[in-house]
N, C-alpha and C positions, 0 to 999 in steps of 0.2 A: 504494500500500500504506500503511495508516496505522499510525504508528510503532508502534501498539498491537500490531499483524500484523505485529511479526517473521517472518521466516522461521526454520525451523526449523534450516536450517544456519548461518545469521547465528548464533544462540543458541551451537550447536557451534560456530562457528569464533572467538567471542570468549570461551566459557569455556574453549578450550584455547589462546588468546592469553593469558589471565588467570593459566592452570596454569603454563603456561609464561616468565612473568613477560616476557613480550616488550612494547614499543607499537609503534605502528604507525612511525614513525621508525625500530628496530631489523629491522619486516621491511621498510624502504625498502632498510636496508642492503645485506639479504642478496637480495633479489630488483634492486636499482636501476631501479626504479620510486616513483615518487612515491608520499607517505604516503597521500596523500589517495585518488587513485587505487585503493589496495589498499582501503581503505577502502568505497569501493565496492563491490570486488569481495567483500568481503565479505558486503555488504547485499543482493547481486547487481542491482548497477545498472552494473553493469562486466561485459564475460567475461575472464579470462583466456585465455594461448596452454596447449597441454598443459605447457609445461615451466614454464611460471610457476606455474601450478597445482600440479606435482608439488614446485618449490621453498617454494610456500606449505605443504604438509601435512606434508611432510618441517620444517621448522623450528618447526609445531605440535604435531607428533608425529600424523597425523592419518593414517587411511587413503587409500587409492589410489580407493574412489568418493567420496569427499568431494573430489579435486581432478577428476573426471572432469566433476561437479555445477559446479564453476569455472571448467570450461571450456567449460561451455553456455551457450547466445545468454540473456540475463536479458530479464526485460520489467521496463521503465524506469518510473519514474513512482511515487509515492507516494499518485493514485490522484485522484478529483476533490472533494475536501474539501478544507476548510483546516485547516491542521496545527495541533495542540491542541500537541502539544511546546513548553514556552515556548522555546529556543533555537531551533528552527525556524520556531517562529511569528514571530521577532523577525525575520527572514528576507524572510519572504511581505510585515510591515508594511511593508521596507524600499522592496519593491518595489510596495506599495501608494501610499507616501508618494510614494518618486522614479523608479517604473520608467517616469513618462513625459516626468520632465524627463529623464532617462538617452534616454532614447529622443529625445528633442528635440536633444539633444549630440550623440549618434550621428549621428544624420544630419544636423546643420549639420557633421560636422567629414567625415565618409565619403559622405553622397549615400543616397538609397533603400537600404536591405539589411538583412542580421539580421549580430548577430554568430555565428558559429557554435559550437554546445556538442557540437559533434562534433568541431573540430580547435580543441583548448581544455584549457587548463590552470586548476589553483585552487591556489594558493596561501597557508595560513595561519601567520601567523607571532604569536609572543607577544613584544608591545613595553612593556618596563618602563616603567612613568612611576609618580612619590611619590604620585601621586593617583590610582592604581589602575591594575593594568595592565589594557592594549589589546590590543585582536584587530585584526589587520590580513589586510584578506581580499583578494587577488589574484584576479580574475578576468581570463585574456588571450584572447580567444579572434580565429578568424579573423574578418574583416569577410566577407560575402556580399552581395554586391546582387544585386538584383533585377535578372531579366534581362525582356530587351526581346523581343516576337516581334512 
């Protein structure tokens, strides 16, 4: 989906984030689920359970099909372009530049396999520094090898 193709409940679920003066940190709170995570679910690259769903519209002020919509299977993917968003695009470069010495490490330190973005966390954090703060981005996910037949 290219960032330009919001979806249309994406749209509704951050102008009633916005109404509601909430960020995504305060509904980690209230659901205890990760920021980032809900984040997704929001974009629907995530699905929620029904009752996470129902916690999410309930703390938006949002109706009961709006979390029905949250707790449906999403299709993944931002689609086969490259991302024009400069904060995303800076993303795609990164892995343009290092995703095959990342890949070279991977497997000199684990062997054949992928890491998994299905049993997988992200983590972003804001690191003060006098010379401009940093973004610190956590990626942990599982190792997979490649199996043998």
């Amino acid at each position: 989906m290219p960032v330009s193709e919001i979806p249309a409940i994406t749209e509704k679920l951050l102008a009633a984030k916005a109404a509601a003066g909430l960020t995504f940190a305060d509904l980690e709170q209230k659901l205890g689920r990760d920021e980032v995570w809900i984040a997704a679910v929001f974009y629907r690259q995530a699905s929620a359970s029904p009752e996470e769903a129902a916690t999410i519209v309930a703390a938006l002020g949002l109706g009961s099909e709006v979390g029905a919509e949250l707790a449906a299977y999403p299709v993944k993917g931002l689609g086969p372009i490259v991302p024009t968003d400069p904060l995303i695009y800076r993303f795609y470069e990164i892995m343009q530049v290092y995703g095959m010495p990342m890949k070279e490490v991977i497997h000199e330190k684990f062997g054949d396999g992928i890491m998994s973005a299905i049993d997988f966390t992200l983590d972003i954090e804001k690191v003060e520094d006098p010379k401009g703060d940093r973004v610190k981005v956590t990626m942990n996910g599982k190792f997979l090898p490649y199996k043998k037949w």
